[in-house]
C-alpha angles and dihedrals in degrees: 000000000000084000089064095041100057092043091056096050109049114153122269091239087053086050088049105044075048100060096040083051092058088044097052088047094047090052092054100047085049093053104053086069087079091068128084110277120200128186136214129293124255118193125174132178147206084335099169104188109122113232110271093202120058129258111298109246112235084191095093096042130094107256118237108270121230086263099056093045093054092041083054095052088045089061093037084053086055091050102054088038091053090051087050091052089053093041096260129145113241130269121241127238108247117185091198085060098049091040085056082044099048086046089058091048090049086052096051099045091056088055092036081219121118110234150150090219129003128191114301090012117121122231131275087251097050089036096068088035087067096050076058100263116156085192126179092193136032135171132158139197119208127187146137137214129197077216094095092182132081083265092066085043100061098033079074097049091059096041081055087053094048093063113120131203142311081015090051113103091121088059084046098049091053100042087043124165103197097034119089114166132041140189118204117198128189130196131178104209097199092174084067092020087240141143110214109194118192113186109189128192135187151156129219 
């Protein structure tokens, strides 16, 4: 009975310390959403299994805009600087791969979720099967930023880079050994005021 008591008549200055707690703590969380996201790494090798679905159209979906094609070599640029920087021969620009990448961004977008694979989608390996990659390596970084401008993009790129080990597979994607091509797509997602970056590699 006491135990009921007590817990129905806190004090007003304990209610309120309560209420300005959950504010402070509401406003953080929602902060931290204006800051560069990345995902988890996805690698796959010499998988042989032919695609079981056809080639994916790009007919029917909106091509890339100036700005999202100078924002992706931008990237690309950061890529190959930051493999110079290490010691590392350049990758090379493959459209297959950024095709692969651009489907994926289409695909998260339309399910506003950050993911390697979602639900119908067929997987990294089958997807650039499908662009007509016989590839011996692939390997793919996701990520999104509320920053829609080159700036966002490439603030991705370097929190990629700061990765330290063992959390490090976007760092290892990009410094690949074994990689050596790569397709960046970008895609400004206005309806969730996003910017979805795929970063597909491959050998072949």
């Amino acid at each position: 009975m006491s135990q009921n008591r007590s817990s129905s008549c806190l004090p007003r200055a304990a209610l309120i310390l309560f209420f300005l707690l959950a504010i402070i703590l509401s406003a953080a969380f929602l902060s931290t959403r204006k800051y560069p996201v990345v995902a988890t790494t996805s690698a796959s090798t010499s998988v042989t299994t032919s695609p079981s679905t056809p080639a994916i159209s790009l007919a029917s979906t909106p091509p890339a805009t100036t700005d999202t094609t100078s924002i992706a070599q931008a990237v690309f640029n950061a890529i190959n600087q930051s493999r110079a920087d290490a010691g590392l021969s350049a990758l090379k620009w493959n459209d297959a791969l950024a095709r692969s990448a651009h489907q994926h961004n289409l695909t998260m977008a339309a399910a506003n979720q950050l993911s390697h694979q979602l639900p119908g989608e067929p997987d990294l390996g089958t997807r650039e099967k499908q662009q007509g990659l016989n590839w011996t390596f692939a390997a793919e970084n996701i990520g999104y930023s509320t920053d829609m401008t080159q700036q966002g993009a490439l603030s991705l790129h370097k929190a990629m880079m700061a990765e330290q080990p063992p959390n490090d597979g976007h760092r290892q994607n990009i410094l690949t050994t074994q990689g050596t091509e790569v397709g960046v797509d970008i895609l400004l997602d206005n309806q969730h005021n996003v910017l979805w970056l795929t970063e597909d590699f491959a050998a072949e």
